[in-house]
N, C-alpha and C positions, 0 to 999 in steps of 0.2 A: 603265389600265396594261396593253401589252399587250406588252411586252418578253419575257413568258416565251413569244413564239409560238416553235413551232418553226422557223420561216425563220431564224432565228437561227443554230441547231445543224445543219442542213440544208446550211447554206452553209459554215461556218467551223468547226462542232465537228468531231472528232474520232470515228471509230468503236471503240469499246473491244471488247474479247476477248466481254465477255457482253452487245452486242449494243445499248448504251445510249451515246447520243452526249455529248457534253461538251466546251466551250468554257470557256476561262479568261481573263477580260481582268483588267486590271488591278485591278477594286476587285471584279470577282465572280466567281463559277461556277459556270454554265451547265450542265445535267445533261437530257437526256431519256430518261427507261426506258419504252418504252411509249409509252403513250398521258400520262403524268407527265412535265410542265416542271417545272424546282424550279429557284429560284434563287439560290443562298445568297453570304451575304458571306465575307469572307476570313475569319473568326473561327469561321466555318462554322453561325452562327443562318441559316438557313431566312427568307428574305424573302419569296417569292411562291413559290406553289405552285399550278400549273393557274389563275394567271390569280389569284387569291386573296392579296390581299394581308397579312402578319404586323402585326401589332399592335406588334413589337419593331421594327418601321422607322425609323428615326434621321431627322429631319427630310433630313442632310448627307445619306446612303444612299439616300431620295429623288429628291431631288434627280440622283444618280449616276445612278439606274436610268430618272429620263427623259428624260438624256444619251443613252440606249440607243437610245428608242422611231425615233428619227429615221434607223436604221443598218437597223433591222428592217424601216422601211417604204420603204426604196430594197433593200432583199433583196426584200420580196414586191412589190415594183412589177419589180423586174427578176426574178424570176420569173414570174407575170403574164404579162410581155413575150414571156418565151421560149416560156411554153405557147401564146401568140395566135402566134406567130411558127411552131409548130409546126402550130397545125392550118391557117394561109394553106398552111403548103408540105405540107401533105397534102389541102389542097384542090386547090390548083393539080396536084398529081403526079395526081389523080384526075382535074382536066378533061383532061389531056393522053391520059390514056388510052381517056378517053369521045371525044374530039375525032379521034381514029386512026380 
């Protein structure tokens, strides 16, 4: 389970007053303080925390959160992208200038 990555909150959360992002879909919410992913249900039990799964996890709340994992890994694949995408065009900006 790796839904609590931060690409998640990166992409879609929100940046709050004290500096911690947070995301709200419809069966959860999304929190990063720090270097702390938390992922809690709408009742607000704590389902995963840094990747750590709760013991309170409802088979159905499972099931929900690995709805998730498939949204997270087209966020870091299009992230990815855009960092490879980043260093071609500071490669290329660099031959041009060696090429002069």
């Amino acid at each position: 389970m790796r839904c609590a990555n931060p690409a998640l909150l990166r992409h879609l959360g929100t940046k709050n007053s004290d500096g911690s992002l947070s995301y709200t879909s419809k069966s959860f919410d999304f929190q990063q303080q720090g270097g702390t992913v938390t992922v809690k249900a709408k009742n607000g039990a704590t389902l995963l925390q840094d990747g750590a799964l709760s013991t309170e996890v409802s088979p159905e709340q499972m099931q929900a959160l690995d709805k998730v994992q498939p949204i997270v890994d087209k966020l870091n694949a299009a992230e990815q992208q855009e960092k490879l995408n980043e260093v071609e065009s500071e490669s290329q900006t660099q031959s041009r200038g060696i090429s002069r």
